[in-house]
Short mmCIF file of the C-alpha atoms (twelve columns), coordinates in Angstrom:
data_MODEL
# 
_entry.id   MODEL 
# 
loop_
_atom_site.group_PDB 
_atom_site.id 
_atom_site.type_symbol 
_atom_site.label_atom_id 
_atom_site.label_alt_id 
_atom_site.label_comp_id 
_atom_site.label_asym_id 
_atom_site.label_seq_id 
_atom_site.Cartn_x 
_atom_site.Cartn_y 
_atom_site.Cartn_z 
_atom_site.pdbx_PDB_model_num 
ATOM 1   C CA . UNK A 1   0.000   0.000  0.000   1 
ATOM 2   C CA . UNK A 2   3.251   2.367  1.010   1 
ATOM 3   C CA . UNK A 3   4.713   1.973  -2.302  1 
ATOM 4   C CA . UNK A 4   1.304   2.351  -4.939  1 
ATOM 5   C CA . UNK A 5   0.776   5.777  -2.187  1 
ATOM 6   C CA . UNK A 6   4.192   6.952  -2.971  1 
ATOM 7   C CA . UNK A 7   3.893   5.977  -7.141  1 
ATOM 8   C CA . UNK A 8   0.448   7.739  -6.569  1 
ATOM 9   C CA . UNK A 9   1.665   10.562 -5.154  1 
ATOM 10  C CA . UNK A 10  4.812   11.090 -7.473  1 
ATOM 11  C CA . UNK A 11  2.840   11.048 -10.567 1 
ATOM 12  C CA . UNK A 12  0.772   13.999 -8.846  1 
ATOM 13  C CA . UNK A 13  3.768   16.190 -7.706  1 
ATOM 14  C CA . UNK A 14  4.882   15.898 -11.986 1 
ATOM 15  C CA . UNK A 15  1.694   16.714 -13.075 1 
ATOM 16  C CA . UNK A 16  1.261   19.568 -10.385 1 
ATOM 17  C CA . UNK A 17  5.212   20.572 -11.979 1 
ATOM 18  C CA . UNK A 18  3.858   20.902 -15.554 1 
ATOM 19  C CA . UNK A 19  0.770   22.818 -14.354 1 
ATOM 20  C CA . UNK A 20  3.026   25.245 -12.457 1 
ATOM 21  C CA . UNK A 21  4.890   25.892 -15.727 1 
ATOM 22  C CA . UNK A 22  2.122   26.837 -17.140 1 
ATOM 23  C CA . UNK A 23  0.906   29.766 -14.874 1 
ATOM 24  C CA . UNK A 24  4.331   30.621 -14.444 1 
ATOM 25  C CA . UNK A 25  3.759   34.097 -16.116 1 
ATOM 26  C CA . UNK A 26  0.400   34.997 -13.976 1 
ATOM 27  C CA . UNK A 27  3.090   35.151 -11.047 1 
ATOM 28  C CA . UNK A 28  6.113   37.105 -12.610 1 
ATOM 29  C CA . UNK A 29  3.634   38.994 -13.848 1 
ATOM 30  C CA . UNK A 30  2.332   40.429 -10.877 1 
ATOM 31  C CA . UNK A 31  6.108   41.845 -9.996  1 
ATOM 32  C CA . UNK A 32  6.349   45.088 -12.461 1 
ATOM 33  C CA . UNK A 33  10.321  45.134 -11.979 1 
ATOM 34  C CA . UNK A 34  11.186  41.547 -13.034 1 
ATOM 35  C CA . UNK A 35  13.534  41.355 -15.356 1 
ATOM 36  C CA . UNK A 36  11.705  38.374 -17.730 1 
ATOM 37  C CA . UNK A 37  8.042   40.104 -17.294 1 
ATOM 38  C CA . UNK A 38  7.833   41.082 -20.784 1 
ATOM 39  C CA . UNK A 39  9.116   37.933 -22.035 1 
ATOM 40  C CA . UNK A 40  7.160   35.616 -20.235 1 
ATOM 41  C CA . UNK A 41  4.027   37.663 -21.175 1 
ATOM 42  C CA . UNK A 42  5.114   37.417 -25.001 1 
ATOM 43  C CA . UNK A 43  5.317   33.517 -24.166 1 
ATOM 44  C CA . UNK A 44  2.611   33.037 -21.873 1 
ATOM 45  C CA . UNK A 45  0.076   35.649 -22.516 1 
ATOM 46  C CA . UNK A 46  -0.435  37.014 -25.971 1 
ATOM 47  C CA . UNK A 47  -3.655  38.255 -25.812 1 
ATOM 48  C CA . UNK A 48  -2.202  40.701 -23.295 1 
ATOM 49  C CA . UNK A 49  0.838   41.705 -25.661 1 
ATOM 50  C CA . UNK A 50  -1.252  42.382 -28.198 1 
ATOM 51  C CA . UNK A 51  -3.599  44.692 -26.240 1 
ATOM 52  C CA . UNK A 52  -0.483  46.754 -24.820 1 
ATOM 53  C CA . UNK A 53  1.132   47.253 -28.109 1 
ATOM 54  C CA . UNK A 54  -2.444  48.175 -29.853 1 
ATOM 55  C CA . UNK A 55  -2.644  51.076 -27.024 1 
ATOM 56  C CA . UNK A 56  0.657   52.252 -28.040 1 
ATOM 57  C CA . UNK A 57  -0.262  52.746 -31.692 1 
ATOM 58  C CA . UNK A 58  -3.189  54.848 -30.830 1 
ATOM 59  C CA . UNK A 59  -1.785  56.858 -28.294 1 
ATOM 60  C CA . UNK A 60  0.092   57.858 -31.718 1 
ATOM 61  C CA . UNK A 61  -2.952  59.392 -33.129 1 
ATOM 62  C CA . UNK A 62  -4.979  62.444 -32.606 1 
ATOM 63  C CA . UNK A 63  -8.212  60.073 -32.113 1 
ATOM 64  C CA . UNK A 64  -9.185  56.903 -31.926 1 
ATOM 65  C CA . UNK A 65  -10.274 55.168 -35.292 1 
ATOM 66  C CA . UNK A 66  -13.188 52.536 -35.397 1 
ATOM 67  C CA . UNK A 67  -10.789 49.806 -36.659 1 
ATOM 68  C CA . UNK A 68  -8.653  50.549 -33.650 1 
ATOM 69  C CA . UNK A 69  -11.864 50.376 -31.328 1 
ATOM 70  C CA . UNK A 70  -13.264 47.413 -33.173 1 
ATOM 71  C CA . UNK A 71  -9.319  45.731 -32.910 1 
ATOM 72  C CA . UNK A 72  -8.868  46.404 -29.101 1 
ATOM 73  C CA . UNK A 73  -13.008 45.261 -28.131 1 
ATOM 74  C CA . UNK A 74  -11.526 41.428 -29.678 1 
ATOM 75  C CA . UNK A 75  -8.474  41.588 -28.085 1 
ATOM 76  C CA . UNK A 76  -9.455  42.480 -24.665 1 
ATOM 77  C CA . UNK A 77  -12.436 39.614 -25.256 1 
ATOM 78  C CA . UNK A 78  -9.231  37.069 -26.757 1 
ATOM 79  C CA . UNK A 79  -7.056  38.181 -23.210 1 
ATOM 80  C CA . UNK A 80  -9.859  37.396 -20.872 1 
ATOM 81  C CA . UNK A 81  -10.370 33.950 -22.014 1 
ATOM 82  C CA . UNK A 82  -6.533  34.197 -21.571 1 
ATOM 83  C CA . UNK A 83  -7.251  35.021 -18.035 1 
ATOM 84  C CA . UNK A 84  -10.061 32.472 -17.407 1 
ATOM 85  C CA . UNK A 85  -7.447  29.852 -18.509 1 
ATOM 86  C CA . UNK A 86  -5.136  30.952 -16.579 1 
ATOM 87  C CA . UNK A 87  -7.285  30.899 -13.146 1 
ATOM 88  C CA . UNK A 88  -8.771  27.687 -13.925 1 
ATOM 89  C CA . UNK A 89  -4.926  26.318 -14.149 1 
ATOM 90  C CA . UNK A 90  -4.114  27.520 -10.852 1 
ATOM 91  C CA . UNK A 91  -7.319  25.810 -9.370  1 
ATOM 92  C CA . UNK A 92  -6.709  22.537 -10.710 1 
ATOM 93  C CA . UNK A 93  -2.898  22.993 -9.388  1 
ATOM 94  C CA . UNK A 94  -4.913  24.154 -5.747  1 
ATOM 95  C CA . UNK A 95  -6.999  20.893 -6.434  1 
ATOM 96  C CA . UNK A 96  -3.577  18.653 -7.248  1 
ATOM 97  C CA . UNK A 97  -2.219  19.801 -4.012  1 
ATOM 98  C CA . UNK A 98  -5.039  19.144 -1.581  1 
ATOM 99  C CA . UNK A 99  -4.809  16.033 -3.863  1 
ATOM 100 C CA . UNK A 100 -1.665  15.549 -2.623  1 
ATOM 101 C CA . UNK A 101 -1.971  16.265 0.801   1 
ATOM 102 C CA . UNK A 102 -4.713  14.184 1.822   1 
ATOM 103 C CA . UNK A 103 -2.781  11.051 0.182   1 
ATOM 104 C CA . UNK A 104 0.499   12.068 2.477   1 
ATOM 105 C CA . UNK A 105 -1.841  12.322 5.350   1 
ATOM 106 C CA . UNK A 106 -2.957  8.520  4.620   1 
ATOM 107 C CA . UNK A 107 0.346   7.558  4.196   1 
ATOM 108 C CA . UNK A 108 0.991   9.373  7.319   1 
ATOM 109 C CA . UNK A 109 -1.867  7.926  9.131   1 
ATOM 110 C CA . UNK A 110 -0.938  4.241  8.066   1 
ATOM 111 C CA . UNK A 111 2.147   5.204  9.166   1 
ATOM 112 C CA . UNK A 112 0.781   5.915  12.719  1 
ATOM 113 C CA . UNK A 113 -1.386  2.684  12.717  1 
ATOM 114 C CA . UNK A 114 0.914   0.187  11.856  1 
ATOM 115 C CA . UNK A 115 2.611   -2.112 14.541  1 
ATOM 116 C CA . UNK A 116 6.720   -0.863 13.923  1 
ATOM 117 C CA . UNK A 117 8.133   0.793  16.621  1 
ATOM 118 C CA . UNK A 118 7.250   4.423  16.735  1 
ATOM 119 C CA . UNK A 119 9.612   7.397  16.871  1 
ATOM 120 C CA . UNK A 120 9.130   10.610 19.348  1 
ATOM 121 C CA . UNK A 121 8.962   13.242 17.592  1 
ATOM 122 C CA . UNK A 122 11.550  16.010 19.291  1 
ATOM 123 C CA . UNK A 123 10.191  19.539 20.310  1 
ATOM 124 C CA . UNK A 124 11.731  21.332 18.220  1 
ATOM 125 C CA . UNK A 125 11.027  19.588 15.227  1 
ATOM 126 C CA . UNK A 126 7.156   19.479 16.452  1 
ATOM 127 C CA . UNK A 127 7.204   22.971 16.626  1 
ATOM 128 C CA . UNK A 128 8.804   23.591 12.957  1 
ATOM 129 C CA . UNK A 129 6.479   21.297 11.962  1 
ATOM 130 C CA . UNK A 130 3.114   22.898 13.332  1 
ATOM 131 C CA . UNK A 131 4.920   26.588 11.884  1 
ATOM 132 C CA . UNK A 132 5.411   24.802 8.347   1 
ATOM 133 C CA . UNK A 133 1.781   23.143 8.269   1 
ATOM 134 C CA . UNK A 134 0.577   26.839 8.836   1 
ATOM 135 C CA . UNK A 135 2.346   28.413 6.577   1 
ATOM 136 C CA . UNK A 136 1.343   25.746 3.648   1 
ATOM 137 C CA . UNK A 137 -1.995  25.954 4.480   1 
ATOM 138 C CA . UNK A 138 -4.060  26.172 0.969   1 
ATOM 139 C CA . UNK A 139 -5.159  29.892 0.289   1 
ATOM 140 C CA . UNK A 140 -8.973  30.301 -0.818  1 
ATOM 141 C CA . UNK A 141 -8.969  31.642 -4.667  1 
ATOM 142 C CA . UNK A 142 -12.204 32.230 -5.484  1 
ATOM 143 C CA . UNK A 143 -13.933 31.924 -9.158  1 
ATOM 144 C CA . UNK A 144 -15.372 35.154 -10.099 1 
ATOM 145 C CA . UNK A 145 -17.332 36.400 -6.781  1 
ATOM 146 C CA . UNK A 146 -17.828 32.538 -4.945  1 
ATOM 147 C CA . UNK A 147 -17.979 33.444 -1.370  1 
ATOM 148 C CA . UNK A 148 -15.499 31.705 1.135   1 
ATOM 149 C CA . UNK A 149 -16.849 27.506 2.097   1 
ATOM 150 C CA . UNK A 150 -16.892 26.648 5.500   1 
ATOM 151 C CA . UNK A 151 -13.627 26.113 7.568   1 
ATOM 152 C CA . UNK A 152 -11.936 28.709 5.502   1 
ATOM 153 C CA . UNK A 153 -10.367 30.821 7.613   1 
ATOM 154 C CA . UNK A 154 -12.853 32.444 10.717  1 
ATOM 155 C CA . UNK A 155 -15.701 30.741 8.680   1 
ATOM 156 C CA . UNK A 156 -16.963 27.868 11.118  1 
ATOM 157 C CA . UNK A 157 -17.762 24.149 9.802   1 
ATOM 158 C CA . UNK A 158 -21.437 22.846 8.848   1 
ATOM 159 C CA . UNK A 159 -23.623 21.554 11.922  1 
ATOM 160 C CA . UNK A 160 -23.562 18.425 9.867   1 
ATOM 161 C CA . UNK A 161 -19.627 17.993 9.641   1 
ATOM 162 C CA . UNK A 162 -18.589 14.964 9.704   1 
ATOM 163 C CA . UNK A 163 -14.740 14.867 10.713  1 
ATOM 164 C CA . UNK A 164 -12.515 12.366 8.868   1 
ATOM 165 C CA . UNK A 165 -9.347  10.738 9.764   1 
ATOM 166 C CA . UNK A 166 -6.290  12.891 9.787   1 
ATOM 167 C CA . UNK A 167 -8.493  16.032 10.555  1 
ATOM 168 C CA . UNK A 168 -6.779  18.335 12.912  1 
ATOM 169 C CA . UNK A 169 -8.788  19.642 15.595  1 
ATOM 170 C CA . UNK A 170 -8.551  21.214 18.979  1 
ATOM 171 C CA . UNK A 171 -10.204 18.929 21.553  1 
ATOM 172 C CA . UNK A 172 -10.995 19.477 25.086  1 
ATOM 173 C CA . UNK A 173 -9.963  16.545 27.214  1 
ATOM 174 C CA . UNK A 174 -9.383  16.154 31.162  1 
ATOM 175 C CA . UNK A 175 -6.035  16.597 32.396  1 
ATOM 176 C CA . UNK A 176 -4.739  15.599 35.764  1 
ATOM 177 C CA . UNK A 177 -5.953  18.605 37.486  1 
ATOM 178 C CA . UNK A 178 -8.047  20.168 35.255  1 
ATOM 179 C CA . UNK A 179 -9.272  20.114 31.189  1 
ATOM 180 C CA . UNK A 180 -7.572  21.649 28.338  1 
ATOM 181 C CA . UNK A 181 -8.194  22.169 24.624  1 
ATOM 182 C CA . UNK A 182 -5.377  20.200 22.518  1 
ATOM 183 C CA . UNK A 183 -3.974  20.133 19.498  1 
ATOM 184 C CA . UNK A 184 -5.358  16.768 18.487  1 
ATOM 185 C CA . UNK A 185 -5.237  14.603 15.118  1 
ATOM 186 C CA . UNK A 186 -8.239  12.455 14.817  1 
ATOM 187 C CA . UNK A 187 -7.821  8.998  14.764  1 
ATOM 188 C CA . UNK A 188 -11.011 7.229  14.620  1 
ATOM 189 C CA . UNK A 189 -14.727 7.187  15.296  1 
ATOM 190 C CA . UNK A 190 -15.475 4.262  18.091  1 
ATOM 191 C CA . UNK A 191 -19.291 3.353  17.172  1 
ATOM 192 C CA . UNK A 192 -19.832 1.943  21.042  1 
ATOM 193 C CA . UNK A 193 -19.303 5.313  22.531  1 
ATOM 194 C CA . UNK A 194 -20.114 7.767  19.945  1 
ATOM 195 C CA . UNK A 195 -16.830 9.330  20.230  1 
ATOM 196 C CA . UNK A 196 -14.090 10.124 18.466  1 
ATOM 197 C CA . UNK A 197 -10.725 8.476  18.953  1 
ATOM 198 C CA . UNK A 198 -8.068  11.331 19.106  1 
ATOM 199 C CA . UNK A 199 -4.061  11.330 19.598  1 
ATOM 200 C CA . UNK A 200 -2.240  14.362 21.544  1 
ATOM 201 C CA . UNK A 201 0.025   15.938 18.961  1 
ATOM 202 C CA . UNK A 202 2.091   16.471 21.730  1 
ATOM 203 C CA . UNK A 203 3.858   12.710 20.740  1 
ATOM 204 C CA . UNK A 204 5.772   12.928 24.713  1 
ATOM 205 C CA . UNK A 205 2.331   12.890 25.702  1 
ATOM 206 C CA . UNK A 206 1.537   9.192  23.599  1 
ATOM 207 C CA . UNK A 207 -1.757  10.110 24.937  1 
ATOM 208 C CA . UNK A 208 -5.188  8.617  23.004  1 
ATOM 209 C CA . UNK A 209 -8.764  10.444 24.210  1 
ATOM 210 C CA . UNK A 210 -12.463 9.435  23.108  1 
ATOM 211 C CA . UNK A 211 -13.721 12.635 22.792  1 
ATOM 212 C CA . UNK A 212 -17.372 13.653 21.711  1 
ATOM 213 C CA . UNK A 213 -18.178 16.038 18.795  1 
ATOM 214 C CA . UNK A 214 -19.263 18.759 20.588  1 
ATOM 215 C CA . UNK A 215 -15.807 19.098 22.417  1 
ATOM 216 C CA . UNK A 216 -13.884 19.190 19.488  1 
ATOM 217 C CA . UNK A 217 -13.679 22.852 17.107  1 
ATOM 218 C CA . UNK A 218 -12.075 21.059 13.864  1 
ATOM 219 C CA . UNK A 219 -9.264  23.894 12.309  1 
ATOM 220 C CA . UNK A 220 -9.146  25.874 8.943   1 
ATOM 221 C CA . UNK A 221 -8.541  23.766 6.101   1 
ATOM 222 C CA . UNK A 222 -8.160  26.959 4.090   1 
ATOM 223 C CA . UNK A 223 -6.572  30.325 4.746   1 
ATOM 224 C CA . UNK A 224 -8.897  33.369 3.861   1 
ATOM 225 C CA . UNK A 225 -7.331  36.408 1.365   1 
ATOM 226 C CA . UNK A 226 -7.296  39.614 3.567   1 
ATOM 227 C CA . UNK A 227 -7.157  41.585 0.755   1 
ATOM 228 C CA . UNK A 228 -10.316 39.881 -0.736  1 
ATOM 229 C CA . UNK A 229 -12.229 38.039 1.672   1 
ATOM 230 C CA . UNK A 230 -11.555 40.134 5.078   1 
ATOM 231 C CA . UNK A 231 -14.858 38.864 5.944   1 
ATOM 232 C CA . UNK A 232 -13.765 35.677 6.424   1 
ATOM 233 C CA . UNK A 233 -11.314 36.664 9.005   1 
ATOM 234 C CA . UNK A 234 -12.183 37.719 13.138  1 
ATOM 235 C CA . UNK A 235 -11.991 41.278 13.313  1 
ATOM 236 C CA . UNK A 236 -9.979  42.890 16.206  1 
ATOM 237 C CA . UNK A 237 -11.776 42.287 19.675  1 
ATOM 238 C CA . UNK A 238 -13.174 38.868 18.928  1 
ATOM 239 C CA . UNK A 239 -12.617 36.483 21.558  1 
ATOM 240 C CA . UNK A 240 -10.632 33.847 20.519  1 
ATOM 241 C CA . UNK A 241 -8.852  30.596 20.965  1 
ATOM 242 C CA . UNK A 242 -5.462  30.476 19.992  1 
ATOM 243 C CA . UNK A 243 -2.013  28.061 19.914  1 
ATOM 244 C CA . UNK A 244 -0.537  29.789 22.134  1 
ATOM 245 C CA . UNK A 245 3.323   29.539 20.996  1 
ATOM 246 C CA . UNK A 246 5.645   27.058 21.380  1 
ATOM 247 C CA . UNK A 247 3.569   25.015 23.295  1 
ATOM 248 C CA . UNK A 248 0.433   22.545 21.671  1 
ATOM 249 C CA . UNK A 249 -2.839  23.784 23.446  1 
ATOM 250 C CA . UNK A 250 -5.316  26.612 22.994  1 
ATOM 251 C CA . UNK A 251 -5.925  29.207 25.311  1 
ATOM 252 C CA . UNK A 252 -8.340  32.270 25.003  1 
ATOM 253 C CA . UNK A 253 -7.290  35.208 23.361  1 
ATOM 254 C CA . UNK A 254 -8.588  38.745 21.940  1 
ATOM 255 C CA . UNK A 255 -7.994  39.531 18.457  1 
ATOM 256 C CA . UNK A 256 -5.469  42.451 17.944  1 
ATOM 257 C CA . UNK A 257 -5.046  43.172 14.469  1 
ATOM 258 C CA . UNK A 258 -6.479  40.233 11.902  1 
ATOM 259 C CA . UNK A 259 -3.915  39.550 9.225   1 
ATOM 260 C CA . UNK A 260 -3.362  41.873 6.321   1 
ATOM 261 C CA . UNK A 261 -1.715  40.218 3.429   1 
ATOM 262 C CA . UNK A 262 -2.168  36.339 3.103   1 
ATOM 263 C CA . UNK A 263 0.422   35.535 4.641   1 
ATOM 264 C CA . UNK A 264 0.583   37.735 7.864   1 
ATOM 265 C CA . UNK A 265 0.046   35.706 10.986  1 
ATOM 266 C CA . UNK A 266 -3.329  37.336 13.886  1 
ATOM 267 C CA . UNK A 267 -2.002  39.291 16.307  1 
ATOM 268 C CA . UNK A 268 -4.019  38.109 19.408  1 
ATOM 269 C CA . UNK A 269 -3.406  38.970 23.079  1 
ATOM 270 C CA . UNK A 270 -3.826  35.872 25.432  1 
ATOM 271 C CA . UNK A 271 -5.296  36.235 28.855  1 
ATOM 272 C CA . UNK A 272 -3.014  36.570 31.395  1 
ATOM 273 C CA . UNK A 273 -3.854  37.343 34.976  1 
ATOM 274 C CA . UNK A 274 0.169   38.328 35.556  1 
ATOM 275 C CA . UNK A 275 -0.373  41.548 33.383  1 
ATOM 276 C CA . UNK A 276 -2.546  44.756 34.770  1 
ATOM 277 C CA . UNK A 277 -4.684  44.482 32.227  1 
ATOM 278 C CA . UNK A 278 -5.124  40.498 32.043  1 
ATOM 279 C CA . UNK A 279 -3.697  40.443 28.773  1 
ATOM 280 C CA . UNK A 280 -0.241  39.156 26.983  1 
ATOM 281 C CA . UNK A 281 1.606   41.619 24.517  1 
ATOM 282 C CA . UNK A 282 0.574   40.612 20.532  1 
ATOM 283 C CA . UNK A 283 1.416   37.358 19.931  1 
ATOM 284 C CA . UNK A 284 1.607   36.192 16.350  1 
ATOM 285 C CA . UNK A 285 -0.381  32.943 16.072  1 
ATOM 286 C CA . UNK A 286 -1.268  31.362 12.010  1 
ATOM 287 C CA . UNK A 287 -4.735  31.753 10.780  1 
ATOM 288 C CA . UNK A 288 -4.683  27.584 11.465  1 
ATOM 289 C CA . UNK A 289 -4.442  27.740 14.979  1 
ATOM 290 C CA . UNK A 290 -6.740  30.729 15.687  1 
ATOM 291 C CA . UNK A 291 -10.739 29.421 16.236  1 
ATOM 292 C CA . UNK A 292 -13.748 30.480 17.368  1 
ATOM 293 C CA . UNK A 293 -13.830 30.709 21.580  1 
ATOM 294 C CA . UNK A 294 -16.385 27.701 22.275  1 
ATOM 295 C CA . UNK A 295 -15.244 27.845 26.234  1 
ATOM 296 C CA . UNK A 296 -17.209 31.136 27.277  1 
ATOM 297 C CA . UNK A 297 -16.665 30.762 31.217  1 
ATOM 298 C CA . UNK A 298 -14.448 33.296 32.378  1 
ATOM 299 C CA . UNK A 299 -11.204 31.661 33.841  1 
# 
């Protein structure tokens, strides 16, 4: 099964390659100053070309002619369908690569389930992984004006969510002295109970819980565009729960300042009785680890 994942997988990573090369010039294009721009869009784009070098042979004349009108209405109707290609490219590369993904996480998960001795995982590397899985984190392109799905960013899941194995979740499970909300992978659904089977991330703690739905908040499987889906993001003063960092549990937390660019990080401030206020200084924390507050008590 490891080895048809892995062919599986490798034939998906080419084809995602040759997809890649063929968008190439939507992203040097959106850098004015690169030194190939103009060559790539000759390459790439020639609807575009076209319409740039028709503009410069009217701003020759005195006034516009109707073949010159007529000329530009066709190519500007030729370089959208140039666009439209273009976008649906880069979705079926965003398809490829959840694509992708999920088979890693079954390889990953069969990984997990199989009877060979098991590795800890060492903090550090834990925590570079968590940062990584954050930062790679698909961004939500929509077509035309498709508003963001559920578990995109701040947008919550479906009442009727099912969660699958290998979803990431924070779960609230008891503790020694007291409960906690986790960073948790799911493992399994254990019909008996009705409760999930879910594994600590925390590997040191080689901890398994049966948790039930309604203590579990599953994560973003999508970061939300600032720039053109701030709705889909907390805005500043939303109470929160948050990773807090370097560690593997959630903690409540006001919004600061919600990213700005796609790949800017919340600022939250965690509670903290230890400051005047109650509150830490702005923390950075990825729009993956940063859900909506289901524990309401005040602590």
């Amino acid at each position: 099964m490891q080895k048809d994942l892995d062919t599986t997988i490798q034939q998906k990573l080419r084809e995602i390659h040759r997809s890649v090369l063929k968008i190439k010039a939507m992203i040097i294009m959106s850098d004015p100053k690169c030194c190939i721009c103009q060559e790539e869009m000759a390459k790439n784009s020639p609807g575009l070309q076209l319409v740039q070098k028709t503009h410069e042979k009217v701003q020759n004349e005195q006034k516009q002619s109707h073949y010159f009108k007529n000329k530009l209405r066709g190519l500007y109707k030729t370089a959208a369908q140039e666009m439209e290609s273009e976008i649906e490219a880069t979705h079926r590369t965003l398809e490829l690569i959840q694509e992708v993904r999920a088979l890693k996480n079954e390889k990953w998960m069969a990984f997990k389930n199989s009877e060979r001795p098991k590795e800890t995982l060492r903090r550090g590397a834990l925590m570079k992984m968590l940062q990584q899985s954050a930062l790679t984190l698909p961004l939500w392109i929509p077509r035309k004006k498709e508003p963001p799905p559920p578990l995109c960013g701040a947008i919550p899941a479906e009442p009727n969510y099912v969660l699958k194995v290998g979803s990431m979740v924070a779960a609230l499970v008891r503790g020694p002295d007291d409960e906690n909300w986790i960073l948790a992978e799911v493992m399994g659904y254990n019909p008996s109970t009705n409760k999930y089977e879910v594994d600590d991330i925390d590997e040191e703690q080689k901890e398994r819980h049966l948790v039930s739905r309604r203590r579990m908040v599953p994560l973003p499987l999508m970061r939300a565009n600032p720039e053109s889906n701030p709705e889909a993001l907390f805005p500043p003063d939303t109470l929160v729960m948050a990773l807090y960092p370097q560690t593997t549990c959630f903690y409540r937390a006001l919004v600061h300042e919600p990213p700005h660019k796609a790949r800017d990080d919340y600022q939250v401030l965690f509670e903290d009785p230890s400051y005047t206020d109650g509150y830490s200084p702005p923390m950075s924390v990825g729009q993956r680890y940063v859900i909506l507050c289901k524990d309401s008590k005040k602590k």
